[in-house]
BALOBA-1460 file (C-alpha; in Angstrom, 3 decimals):
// residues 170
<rec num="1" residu="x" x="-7.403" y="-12.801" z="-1.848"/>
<rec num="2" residu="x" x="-8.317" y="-16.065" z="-2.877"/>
<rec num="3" residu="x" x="-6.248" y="-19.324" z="-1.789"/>
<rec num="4" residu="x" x="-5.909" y="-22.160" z="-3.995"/>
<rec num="5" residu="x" x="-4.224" y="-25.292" z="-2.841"/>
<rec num="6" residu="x" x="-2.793" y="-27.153" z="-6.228"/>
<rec num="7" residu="x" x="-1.879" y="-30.808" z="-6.289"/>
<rec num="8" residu="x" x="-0.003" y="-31.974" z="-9.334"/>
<rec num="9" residu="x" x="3.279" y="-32.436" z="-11.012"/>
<rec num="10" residu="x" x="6.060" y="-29.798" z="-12.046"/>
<rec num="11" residu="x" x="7.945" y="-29.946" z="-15.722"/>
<rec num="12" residu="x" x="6.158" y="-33.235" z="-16.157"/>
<rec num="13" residu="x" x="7.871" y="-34.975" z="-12.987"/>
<rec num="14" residu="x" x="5.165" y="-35.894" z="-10.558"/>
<rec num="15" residu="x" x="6.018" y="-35.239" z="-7.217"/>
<rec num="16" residu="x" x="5.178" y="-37.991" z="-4.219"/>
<rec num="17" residu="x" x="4.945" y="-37.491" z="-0.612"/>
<rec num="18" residu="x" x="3.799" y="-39.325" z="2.124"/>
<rec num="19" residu="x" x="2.203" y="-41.657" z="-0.149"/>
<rec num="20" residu="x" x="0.284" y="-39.026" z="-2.479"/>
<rec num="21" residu="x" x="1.010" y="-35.643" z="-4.171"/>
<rec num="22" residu="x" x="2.752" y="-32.701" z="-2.904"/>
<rec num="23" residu="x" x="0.991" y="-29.889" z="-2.607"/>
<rec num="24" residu="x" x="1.485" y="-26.149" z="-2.757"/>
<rec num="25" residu="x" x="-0.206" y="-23.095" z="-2.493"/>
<rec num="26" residu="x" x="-0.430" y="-20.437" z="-5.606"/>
<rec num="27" residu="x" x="-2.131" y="-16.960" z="-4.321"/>
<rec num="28" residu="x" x="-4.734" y="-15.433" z="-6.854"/>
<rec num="29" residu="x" x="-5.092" y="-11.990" z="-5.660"/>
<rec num="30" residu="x" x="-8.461" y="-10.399" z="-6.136"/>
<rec num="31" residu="x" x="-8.521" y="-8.200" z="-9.325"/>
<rec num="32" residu="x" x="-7.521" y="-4.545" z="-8.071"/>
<rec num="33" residu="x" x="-10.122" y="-1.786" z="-7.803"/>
<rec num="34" residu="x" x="-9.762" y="1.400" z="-9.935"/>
<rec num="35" residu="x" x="-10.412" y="4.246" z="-8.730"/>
<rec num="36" residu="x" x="-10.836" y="7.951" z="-9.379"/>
<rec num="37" residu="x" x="-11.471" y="9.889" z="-6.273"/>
<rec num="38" residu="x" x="-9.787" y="12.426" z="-4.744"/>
<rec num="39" residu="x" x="-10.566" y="15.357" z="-1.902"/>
<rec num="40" residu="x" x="-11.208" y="18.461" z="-3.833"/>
<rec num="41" residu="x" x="-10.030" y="21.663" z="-2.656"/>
<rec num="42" residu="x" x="-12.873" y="23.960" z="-0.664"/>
<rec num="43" residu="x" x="-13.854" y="26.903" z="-1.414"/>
<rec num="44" residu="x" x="-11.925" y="29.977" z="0.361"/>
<rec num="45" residu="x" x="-15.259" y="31.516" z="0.787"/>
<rec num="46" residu="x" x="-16.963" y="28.717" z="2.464"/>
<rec num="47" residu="x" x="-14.572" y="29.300" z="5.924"/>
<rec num="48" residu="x" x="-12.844" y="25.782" z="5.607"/>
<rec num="49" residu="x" x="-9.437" y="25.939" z="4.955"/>
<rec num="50" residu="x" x="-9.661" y="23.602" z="2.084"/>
<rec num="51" residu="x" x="-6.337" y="20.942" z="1.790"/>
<rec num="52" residu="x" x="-3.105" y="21.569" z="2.802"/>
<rec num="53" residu="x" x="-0.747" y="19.181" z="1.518"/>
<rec num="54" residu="x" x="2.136" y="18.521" z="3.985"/>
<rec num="55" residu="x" x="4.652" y="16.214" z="2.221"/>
<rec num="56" residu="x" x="5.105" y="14.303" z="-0.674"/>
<rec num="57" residu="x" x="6.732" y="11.575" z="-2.445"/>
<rec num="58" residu="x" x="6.767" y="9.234" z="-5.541"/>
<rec num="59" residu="x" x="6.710" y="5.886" z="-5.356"/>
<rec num="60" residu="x" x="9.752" y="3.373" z="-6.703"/>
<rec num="61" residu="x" x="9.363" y="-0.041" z="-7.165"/>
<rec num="62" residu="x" x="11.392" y="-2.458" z="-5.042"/>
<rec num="63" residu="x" x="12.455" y="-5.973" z="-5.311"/>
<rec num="64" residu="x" x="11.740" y="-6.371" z="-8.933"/>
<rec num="65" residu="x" x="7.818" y="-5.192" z="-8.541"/>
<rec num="66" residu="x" x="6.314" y="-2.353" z="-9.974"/>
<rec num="67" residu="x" x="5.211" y="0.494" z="-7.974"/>
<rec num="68" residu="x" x="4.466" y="3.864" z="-9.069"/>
<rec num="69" residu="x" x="2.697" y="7.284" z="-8.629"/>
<rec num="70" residu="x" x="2.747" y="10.024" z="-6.036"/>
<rec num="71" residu="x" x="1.089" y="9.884" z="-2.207"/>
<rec num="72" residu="x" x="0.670" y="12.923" z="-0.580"/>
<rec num="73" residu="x" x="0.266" y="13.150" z="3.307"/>
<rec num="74" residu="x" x="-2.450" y="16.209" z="3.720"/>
<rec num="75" residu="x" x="-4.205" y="17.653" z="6.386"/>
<rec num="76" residu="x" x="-8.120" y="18.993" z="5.628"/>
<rec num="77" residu="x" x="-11.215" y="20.581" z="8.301"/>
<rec num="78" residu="x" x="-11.611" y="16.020" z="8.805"/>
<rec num="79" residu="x" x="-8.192" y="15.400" z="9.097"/>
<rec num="80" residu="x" x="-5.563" y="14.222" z="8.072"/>
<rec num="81" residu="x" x="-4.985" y="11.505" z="4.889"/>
<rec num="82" residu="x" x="-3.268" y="9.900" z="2.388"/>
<rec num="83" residu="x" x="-3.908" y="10.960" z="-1.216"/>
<rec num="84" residu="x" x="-2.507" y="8.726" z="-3.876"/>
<rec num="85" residu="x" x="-2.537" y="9.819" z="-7.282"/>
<rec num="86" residu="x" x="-1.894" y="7.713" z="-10.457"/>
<rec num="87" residu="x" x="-1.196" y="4.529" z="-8.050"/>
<rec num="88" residu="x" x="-0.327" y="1.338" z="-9.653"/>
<rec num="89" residu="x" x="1.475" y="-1.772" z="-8.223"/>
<rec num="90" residu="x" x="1.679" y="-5.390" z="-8.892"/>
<rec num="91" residu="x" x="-0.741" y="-7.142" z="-6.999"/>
<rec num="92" residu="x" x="0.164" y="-10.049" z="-4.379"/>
<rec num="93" residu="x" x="-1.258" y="-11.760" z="-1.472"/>
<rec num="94" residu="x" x="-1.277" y="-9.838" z="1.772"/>
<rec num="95" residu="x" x="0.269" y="-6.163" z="0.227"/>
<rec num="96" residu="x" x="-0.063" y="-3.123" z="2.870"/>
<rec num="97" residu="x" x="0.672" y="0.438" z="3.238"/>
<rec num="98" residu="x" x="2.982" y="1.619" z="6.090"/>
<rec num="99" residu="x" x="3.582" y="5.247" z="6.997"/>
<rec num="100" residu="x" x="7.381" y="5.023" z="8.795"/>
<rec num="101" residu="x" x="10.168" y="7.049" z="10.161"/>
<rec num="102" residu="x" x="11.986" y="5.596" z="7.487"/>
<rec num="103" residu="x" x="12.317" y="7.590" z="4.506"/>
<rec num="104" residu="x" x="13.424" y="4.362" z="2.029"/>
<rec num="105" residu="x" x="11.032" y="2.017" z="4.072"/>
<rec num="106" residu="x" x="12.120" y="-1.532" z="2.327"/>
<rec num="107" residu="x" x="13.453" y="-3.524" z="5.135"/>
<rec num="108" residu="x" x="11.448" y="-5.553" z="7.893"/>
<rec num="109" residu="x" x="12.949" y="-3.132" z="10.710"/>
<rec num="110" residu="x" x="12.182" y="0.259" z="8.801"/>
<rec num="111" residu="x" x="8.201" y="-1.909" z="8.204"/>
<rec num="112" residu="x" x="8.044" y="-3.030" z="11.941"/>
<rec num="113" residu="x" x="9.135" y="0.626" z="13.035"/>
<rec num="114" residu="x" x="6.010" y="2.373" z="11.580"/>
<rec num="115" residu="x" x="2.265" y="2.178" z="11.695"/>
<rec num="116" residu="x" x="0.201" y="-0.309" z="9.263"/>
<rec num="117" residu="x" x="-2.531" y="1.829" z="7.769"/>
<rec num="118" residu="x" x="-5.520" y="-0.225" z="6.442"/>
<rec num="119" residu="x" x="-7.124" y="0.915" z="2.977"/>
<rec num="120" residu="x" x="-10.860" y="1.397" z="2.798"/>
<rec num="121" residu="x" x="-11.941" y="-0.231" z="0.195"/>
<rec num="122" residu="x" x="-8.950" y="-2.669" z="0.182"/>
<rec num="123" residu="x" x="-9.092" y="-6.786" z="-0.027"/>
<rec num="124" residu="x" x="-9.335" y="-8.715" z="2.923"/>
<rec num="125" residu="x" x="-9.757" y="-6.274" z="5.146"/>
<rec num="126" residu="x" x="-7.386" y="-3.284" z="4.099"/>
<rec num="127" residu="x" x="-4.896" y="-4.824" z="1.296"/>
<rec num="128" residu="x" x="-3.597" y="-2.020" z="-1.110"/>
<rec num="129" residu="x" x="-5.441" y="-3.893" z="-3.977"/>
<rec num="130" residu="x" x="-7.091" y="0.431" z="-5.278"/>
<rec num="131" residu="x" x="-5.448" y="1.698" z="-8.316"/>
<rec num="132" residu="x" x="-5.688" y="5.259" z="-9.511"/>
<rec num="133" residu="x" x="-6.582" y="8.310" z="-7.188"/>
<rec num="134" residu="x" x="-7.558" y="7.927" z="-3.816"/>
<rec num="135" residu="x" x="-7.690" y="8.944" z="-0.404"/>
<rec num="136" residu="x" x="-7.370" y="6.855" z="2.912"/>
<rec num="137" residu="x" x="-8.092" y="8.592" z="6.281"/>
<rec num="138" residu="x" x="-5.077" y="8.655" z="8.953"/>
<rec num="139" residu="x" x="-5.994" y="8.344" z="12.653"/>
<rec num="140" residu="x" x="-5.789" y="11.605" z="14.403"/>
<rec num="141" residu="x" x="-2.606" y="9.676" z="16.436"/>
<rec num="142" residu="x" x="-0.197" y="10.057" z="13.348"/>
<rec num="143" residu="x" x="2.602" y="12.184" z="13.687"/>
<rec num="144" residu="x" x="3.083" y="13.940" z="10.578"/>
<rec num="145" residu="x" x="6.630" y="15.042" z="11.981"/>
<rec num="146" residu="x" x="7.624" y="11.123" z="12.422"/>
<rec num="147" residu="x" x="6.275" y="10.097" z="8.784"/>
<rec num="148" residu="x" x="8.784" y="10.514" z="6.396"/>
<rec num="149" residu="x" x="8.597" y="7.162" z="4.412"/>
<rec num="150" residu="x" x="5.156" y="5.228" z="2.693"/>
<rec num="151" residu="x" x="5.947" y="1.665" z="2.363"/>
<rec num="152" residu="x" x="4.351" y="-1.483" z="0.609"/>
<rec num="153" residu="x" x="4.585" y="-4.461" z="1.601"/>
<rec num="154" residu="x" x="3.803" y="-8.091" z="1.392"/>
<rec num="155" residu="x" x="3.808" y="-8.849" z="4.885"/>
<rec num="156" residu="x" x="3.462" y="-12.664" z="4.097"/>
<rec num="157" residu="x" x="6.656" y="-12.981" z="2.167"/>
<rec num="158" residu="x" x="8.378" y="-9.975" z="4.306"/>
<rec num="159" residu="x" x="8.975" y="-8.250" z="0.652"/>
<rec num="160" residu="x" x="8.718" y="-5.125" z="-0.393"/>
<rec num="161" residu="x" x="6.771" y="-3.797" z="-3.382"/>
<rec num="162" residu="x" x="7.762" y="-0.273" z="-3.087"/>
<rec num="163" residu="x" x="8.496" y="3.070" z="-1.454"/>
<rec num="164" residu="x" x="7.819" y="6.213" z="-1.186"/>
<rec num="165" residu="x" x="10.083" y="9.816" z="0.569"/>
<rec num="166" residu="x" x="8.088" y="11.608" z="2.018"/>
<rec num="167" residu="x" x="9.710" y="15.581" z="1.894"/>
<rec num="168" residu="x" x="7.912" y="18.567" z="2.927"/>
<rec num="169" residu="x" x="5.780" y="20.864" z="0.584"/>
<rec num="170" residu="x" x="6.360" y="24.675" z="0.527"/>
């Protein structure tokens, strides 16, 4: 994400301070990726036990952004991930995905109570700036018992973009 500092007047009323012009910050985020990947199933015949998809949820936006599509938490012979299918969002400066005991995760203690997950690929170092279908890789620490809630978030602004339930498949 790009910062952009902006000096200059509002509705045609110039604004003075400290003996010049006020200035704010306006947050261009970088353009988001698209994507179209996804973990295919293996073959039964190959001895791998191919993906087994643990829970699920669709996404709802929250606090008047859009968020939509389904994330699955799944479990392969690497490990377990996050597979998000048809993904969209509206992009903002420093958005992240958080996997939470929460299962409406769209407050700062339901955010603060799970684990920030990083996406490969992402802005700046892990922002959820992918579109489409994708997977991101979960660290082998992730209790898949604990996770009932995705959340994004704009940990900048302490907003969030949406959420995700998480309820178990099968």
């Amino acid at each position: 994400m790009r910062r952009r500092t902006v000096l200059g007047a509002a509705g045609g009323l110039v604004v003075l301070g400290g003996g010049g012009y006020l200035g704010w910050e306006l947050f261009a985020p970088e353009r988001a990726t698209r994507v179209d990947e996804e973990r295919s199933m293996a073959s039964a015949t190959d001895g791998t036990r191919g993906v087994e998809v643990l829970k699920r949820g669709e996404f709802v936006g929250k606090a008047g952004h859009r968020c939509s599509g389904t994330v699955e938490l799944a479990r392969d012979d690497t490990g377990l991930f996050l597979q998000f299918r048809d993904y969209e969002q509206t992009p903002g400066p420093d958005v992240f995905c958080y996997l939470t005991p929460a299962t409406d995760p769209d407050t700062t203690e339901a955010i603060e109570a799970g684990v920030k997950t990083l996406v490969d690929g992402g802005a700046d170092g892990g922002e959820m700036t992918k579109t489409g279908t994708f997977t991101q890789s979960l660290s082998a620490g992730v209790d898949v018992d604990a996770t009932n809630g995705v959340g994004i978030w704009c940990d900048r602004f302490a907003t969030p973009f949406g959420a995700a339930t998480l309820s178990p498949v099968g």
